[in-house]
C-alpha positions in Angstrom: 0.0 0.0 0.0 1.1 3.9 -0.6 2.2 6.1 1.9 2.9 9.2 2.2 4.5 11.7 5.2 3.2 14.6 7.0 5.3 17.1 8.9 3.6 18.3 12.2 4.2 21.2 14.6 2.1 21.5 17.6 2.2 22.6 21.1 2.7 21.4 24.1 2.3 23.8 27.6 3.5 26.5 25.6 6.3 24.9 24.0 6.3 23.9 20.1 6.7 20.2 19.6 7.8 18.6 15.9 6.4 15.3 14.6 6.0 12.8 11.9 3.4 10.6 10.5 3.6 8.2 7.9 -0.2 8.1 6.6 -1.1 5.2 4.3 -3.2 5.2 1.5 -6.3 3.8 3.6 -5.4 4.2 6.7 -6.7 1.3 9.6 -9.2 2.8 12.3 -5.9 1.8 15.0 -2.5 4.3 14.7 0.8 4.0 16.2 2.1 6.5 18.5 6.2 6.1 19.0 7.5 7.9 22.4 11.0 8.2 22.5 13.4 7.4 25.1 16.6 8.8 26.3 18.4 11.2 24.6 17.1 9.9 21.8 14.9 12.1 18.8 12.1 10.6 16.3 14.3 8.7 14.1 15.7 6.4 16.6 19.0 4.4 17.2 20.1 3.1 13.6 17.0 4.8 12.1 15.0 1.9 13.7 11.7 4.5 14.2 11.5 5.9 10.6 12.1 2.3 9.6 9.4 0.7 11.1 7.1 3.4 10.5 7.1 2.9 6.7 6.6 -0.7 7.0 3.9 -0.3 9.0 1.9 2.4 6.9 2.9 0.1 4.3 0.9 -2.5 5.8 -2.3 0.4 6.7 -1.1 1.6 9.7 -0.6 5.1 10.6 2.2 6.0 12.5 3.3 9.1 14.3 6.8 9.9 15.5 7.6 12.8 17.8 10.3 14.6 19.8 9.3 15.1 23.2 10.1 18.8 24.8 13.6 19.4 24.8 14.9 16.7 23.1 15.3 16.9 18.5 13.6 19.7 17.1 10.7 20.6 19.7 11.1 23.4 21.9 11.4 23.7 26.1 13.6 22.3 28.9 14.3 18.3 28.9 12.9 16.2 31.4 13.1 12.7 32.9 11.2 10.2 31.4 8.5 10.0 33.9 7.7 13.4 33.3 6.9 13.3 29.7 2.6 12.6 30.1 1.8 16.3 29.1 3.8 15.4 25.7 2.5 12.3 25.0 -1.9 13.0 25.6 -0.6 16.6 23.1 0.9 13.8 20.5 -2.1 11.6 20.8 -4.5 14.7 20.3 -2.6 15.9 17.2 -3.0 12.5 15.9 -6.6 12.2 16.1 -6.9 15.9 14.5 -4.6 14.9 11.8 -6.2 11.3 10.8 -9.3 11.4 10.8 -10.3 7.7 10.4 -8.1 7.0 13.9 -10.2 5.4 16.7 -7.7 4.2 18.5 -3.7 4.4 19.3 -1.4 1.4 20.5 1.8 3.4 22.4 5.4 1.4 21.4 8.1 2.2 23.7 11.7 1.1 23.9 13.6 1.4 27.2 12.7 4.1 29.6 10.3 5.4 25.9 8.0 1.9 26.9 8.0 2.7 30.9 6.6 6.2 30.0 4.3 4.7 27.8 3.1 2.8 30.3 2.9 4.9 32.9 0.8 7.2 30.2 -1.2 4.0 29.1 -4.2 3.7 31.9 -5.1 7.9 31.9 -6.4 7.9 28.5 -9.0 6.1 27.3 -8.1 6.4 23.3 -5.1 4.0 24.5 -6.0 0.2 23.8 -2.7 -1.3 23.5 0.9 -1.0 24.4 4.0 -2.6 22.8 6.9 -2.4 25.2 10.4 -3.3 24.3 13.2 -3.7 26.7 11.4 -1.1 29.3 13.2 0.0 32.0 12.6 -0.9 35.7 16.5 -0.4 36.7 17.3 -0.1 40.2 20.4 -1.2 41.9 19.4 -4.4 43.5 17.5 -5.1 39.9 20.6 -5.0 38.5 22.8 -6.7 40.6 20.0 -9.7 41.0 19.9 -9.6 36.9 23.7 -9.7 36.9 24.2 -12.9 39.2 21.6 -14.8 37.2 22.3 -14.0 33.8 26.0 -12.9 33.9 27.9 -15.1 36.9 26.1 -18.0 36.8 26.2 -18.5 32.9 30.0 -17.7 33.0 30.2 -20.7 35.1 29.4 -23.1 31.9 31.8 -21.2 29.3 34.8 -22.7 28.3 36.6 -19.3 27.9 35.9 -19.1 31.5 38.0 -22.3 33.0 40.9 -22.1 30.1 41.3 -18.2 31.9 41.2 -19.7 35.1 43.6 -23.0 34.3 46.2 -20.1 32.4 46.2 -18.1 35.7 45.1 -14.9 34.2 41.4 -15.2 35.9 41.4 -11.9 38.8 40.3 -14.2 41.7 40.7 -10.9 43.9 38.7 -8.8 41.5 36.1 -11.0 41.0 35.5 -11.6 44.5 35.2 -8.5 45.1 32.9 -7.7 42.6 30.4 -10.7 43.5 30.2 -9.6 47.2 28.7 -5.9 45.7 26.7 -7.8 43.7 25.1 -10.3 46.6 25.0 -7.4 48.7 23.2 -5.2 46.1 21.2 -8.4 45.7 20.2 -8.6 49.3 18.8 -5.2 49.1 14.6 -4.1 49.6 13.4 -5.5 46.4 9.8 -3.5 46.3 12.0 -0.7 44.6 9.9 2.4 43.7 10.4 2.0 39.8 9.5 -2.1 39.4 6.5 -1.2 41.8 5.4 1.8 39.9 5.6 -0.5 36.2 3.2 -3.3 37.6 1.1 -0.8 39.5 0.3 1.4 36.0 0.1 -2.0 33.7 -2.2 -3.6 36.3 -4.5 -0.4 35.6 -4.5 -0.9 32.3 -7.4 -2.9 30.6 -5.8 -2.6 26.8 -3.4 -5.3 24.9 0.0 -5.6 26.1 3.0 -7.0 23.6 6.0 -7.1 25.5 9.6 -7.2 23.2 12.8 -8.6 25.3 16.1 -8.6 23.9 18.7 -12.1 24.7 21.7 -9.9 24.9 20.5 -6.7 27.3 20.9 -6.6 31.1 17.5 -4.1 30.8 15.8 -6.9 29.0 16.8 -9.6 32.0 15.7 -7.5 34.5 12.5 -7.0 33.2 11.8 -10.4 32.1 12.8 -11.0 36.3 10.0 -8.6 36.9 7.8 -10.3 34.6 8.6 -13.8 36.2 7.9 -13.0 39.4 4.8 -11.3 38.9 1.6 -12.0 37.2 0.8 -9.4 34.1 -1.5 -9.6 31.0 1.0 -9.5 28.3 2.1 -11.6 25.2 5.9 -11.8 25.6 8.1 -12.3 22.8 12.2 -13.0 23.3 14.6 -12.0 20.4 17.5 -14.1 20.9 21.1 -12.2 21.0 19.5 -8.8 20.1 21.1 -6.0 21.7 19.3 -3.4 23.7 18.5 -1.1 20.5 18.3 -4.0 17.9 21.3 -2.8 16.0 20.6 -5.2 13.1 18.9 -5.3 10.3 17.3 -8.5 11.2 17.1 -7.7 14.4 15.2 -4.5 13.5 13.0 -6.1 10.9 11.5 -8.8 13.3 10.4 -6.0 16.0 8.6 -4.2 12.6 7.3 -7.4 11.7 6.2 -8.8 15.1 4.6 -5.0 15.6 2.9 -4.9 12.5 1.0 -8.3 12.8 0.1 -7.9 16.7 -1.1 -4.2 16.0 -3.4 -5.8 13.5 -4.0 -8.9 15.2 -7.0 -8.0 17.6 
């Protein structure tokens, strides 16, 4: 199917925001709103956004891309990630003026971008579905309980591992050390504020949750932790040895892919 772009300014508490969307021919009644993360603009890491925009609206699906305040081209002071709602409802209602068929929007995140999302997700009504990918719930006992599971206890069955160890070039002393931060991390209150805050706004949320996990990505483990030990209403989906930003092209064509079909799948 055609597409085409259209270039949008719009404003946010007083402060001009710039935005994307890639409108197909015959646009599908359900759009696509992209919320970035980081320090990070409305392309994306290795163009990733603008990518899988076009093969969505390829597909029917409109799909808006927008720089939060502060951050690209938009206008006003930066701000952490959990402060970014007022820029996300003003994205959703310039999307509904611009596309007239829309009904609905499913939010897609990556990282701390998919944490915001769903933190937005349950205040707005127009929001039916969220894809998450990699999102962020990092704390330092997170981390460190990620890190013993997935890092020490794998290194355990690598061959690399013992031939260091048999060469005497393994840094006993070191890596003692560092394990003790680790278990004592570990040890630490685990009903962190962030993780708590993540199941708290998905467990409000009555829409369709696709959840995108990484093999390679210390963020990814620690949320598929969360996700283990807690019970959420989400379709999960593991790329295996994908980075955090799904730096290659097949890496980057599977999340557009698996996005497409699940937007349209319900």
């Amino acid at each position: 199917m055609n597409a085409g772009q259209r270039a949008l300014r719009f404003m946010c508490e007083g402060s001009a925001l710039v935005g994307i969307i890639d409108v197909p021919e015959r646009p599908i009644q359900r759009g696509v709103l992209v919320v970035t993360g980081g320090p990070q603009y409305r392309v994306g890491s290795h163009r990733q956004f603008a990518l899988m925009a076009r093969a969505l609206a390829s597909s029917g699906v409109p799909v808006m891309r927008f720089d939060v305040r502060g951050m690209g081209d938009s206008e006003g002071e930066p701000r952490p990630f959990d402060d970014i709602s007022a820029d996300i409802r003003a994205a959703i209602g310039e999307f509904f003026r611009q596309i007239q068929e829309l009904k609905e929007v499913v939010i897609w995140g990556l990282c701390d971008g998919a944490t915001a999302a769903a933190f937005y997700a349950h205040t707005d009504q127009r929001v039916r579905g969220l894809v998450l990918l990699n999102p962020w719930v990092r704390t330092p006992e997170g981390a460190a309980r990620a890190t013993l599971r997935h890092y020490y206890l794998s290194r355990l069955g690598e061959l690399e591992f013992w031939k260091k160890v048999a060469s005497g070039n393994f840094q006993w002393g070191a890596s003692a050390s560092s394990l003790g931060n680790q278990l004592k991390l570990a040890a630490g209150d685990r009903d962190a504020a962030l993780p708590q805050r993540m199941l708290a706004s998905l467990g409000c949320f009555e829409g369709q949750v696709l959840v995108v996990l990484s093999g390679d990505d210390l963020t990814a483990r620690e949320f598929g932790d969360l996700m283990a030990n807690n019970e959420l209403k989400a379709r999960r989906v593991d790329i295996a040895h994908a980075n955090h930003t799904f730096a290659r092209r097949e890496w980057r064509d599977e999340v557009s892919e698996l996005s497409a079909n699940w937007v349209m799948s319900w």
